[in-house]
C-alpha positions as CSV (number, residue, x, y, z in Angstrom):
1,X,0.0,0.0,0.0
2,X,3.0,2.4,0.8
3,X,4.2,2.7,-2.7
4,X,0.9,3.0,-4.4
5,X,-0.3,5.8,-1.7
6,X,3.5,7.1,-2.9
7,X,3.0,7.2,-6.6
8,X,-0.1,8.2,-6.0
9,X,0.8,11.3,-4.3
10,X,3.7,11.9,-6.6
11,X,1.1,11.9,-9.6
12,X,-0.9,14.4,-8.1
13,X,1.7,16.3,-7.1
14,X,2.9,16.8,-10.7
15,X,-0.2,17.0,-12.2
16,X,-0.4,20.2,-9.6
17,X,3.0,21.5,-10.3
18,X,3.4,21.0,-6.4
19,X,7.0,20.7,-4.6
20,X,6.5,18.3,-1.9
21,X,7.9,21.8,0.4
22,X,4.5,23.5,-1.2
23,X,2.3,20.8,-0.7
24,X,3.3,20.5,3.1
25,X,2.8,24.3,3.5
26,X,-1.0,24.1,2.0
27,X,-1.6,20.6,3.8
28,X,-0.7,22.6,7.2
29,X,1.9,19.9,8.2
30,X,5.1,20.4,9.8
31,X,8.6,20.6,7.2
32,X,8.9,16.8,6.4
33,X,6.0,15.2,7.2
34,X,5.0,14.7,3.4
35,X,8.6,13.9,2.7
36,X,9.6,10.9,5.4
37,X,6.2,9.4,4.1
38,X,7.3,9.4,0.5
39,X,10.7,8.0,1.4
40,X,8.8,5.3,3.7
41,X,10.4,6.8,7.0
42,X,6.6,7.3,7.6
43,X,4.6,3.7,7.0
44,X,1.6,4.7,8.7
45,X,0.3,8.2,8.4
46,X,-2.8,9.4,10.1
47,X,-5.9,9.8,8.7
48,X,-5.4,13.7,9.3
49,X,-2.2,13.7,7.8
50,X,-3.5,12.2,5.1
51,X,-7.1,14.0,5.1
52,X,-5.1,17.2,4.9
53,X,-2.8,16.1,2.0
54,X,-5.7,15.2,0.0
55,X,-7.4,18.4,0.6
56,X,-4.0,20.0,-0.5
57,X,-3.9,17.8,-3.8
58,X,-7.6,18.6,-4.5
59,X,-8.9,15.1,-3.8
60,X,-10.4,12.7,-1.5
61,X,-8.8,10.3,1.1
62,X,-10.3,7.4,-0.9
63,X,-8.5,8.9,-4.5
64,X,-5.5,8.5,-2.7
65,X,-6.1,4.9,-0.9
66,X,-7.7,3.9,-4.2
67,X,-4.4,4.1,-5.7
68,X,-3.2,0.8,-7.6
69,X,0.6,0.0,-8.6
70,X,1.2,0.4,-12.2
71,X,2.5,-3.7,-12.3
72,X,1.9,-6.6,-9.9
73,X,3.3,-3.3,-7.0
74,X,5.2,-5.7,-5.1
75,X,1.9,-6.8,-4.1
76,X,2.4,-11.1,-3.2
77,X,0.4,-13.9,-5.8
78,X,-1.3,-14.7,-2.1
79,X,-2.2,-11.0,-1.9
80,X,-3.5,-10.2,-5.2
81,X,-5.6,-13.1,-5.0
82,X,-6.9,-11.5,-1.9
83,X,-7.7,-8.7,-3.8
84,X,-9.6,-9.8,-6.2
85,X,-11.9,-11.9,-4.2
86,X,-13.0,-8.8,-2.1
87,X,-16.5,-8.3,-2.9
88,X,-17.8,-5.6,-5.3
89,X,-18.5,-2.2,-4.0
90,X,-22.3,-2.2,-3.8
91,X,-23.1,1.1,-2.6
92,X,-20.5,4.1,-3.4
93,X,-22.3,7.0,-1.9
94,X,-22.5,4.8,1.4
95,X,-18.8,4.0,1.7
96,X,-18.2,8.3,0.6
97,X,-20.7,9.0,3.5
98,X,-18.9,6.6,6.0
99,X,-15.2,7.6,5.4
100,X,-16.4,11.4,5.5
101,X,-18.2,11.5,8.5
102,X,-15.6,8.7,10.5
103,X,-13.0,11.1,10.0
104,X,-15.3,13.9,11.0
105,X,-15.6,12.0,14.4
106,X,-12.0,11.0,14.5
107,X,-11.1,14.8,14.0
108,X,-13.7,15.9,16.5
109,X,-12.0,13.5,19.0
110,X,-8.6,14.2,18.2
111,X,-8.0,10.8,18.5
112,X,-4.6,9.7,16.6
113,X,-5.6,6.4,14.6
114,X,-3.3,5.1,11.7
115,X,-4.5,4.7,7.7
116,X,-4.8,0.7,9.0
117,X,-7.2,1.2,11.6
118,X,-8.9,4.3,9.6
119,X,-9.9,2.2,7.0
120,X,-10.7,-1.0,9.5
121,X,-13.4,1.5,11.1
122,X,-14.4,2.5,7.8
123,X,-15.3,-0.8,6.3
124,X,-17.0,-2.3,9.7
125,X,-19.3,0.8,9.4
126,X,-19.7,0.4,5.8
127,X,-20.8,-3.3,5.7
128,X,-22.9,-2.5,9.1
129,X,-24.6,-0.1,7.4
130,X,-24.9,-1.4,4.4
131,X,-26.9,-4.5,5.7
132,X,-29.9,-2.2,6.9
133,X,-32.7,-0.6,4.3
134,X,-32.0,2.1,3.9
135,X,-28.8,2.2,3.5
136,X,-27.7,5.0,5.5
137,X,-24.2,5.7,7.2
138,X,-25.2,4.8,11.0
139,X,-23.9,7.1,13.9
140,X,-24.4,5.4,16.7
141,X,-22.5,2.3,15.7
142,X,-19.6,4.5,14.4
143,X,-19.7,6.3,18.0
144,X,-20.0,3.2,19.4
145,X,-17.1,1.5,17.5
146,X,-15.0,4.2,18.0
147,X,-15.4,4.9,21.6
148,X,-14.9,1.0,22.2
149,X,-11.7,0.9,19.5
150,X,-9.8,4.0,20.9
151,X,-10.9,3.6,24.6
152,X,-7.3,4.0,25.1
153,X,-7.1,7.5,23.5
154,X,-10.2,9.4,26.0
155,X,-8.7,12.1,28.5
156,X,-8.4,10.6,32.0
157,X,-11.0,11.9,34.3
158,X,-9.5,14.1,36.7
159,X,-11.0,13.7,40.5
């Protein structure tokens, strides 16, 4: 996933005439954030680090996750066989909605989660929602499986 979040970065980048210098200015991160994840120093980036680098490069978190290696990517046979048995995605505007407003609650939280667990919320809200007519991102199982996943993150209760 590294190098294809890489490349795709780099693409937009380019297609933006961006410096990676400029895009860290108008993402709001600190000199070298952008930079140690391009070179890999930086496997997991947060989802704000990330959020704000897409809004930078014009595009969404999911344009940027979405990214697929130009060859095989390094990715393993066992992997891309994986891959392609993942089911279809059945409802677009659902799994928009759900990565949107999961990130909205991580923000409003300032909870610190990596792109792994990010996307692991993401798609336990997605196919939870996704099971109920209508189909409609739920709230209170994303509260609920956020409060229960990052328990570990809440503000100790002072006495």
């Amino acid at each position: 996933m590294a190098s294809a979040l890489k490349e795709k970065i780099m693409e937009r980048m380019e297609a933006k005439n961006l410096s990676i210098a400029e895009l860290e200015r108008r993402a709001g991160l600190s000199i070298h954030s952008v930079r140690n994840i391009l070179k890999g120093r930086i496997k997991k980036p947060s989802a704000q680090s990330l959020q704000a680098i897409a809004e930078a490069l014009e595009c969404s978190i999911l344009d940027l996750m979405n990214a697929t290696p130009s060859t095989s990517g390094g990715y393993s046979p066992q992997m891309q066989g994986r891959m392609r048995k993942r089911s279809p995605l059945e409802y677009p505007d659902l799994m928009l909605n759900c990565s949107q407003k999961i990130l909205d609650l991580i923000s409003e939280r300032k909870l610190k989660v990596s792109v792994d667990e990010y996307l692991e919320v993401i798609k336990k809200v997605y196919f939870y929602s996704s099971r109920e007519e209508p189909r409609k991102f739920d709230m209170r199982f994303a509260e609920w499986l956020i409060e229960s996943q990052f328990e570990d993150q809440k503000p100790a209760v002072k006495a």
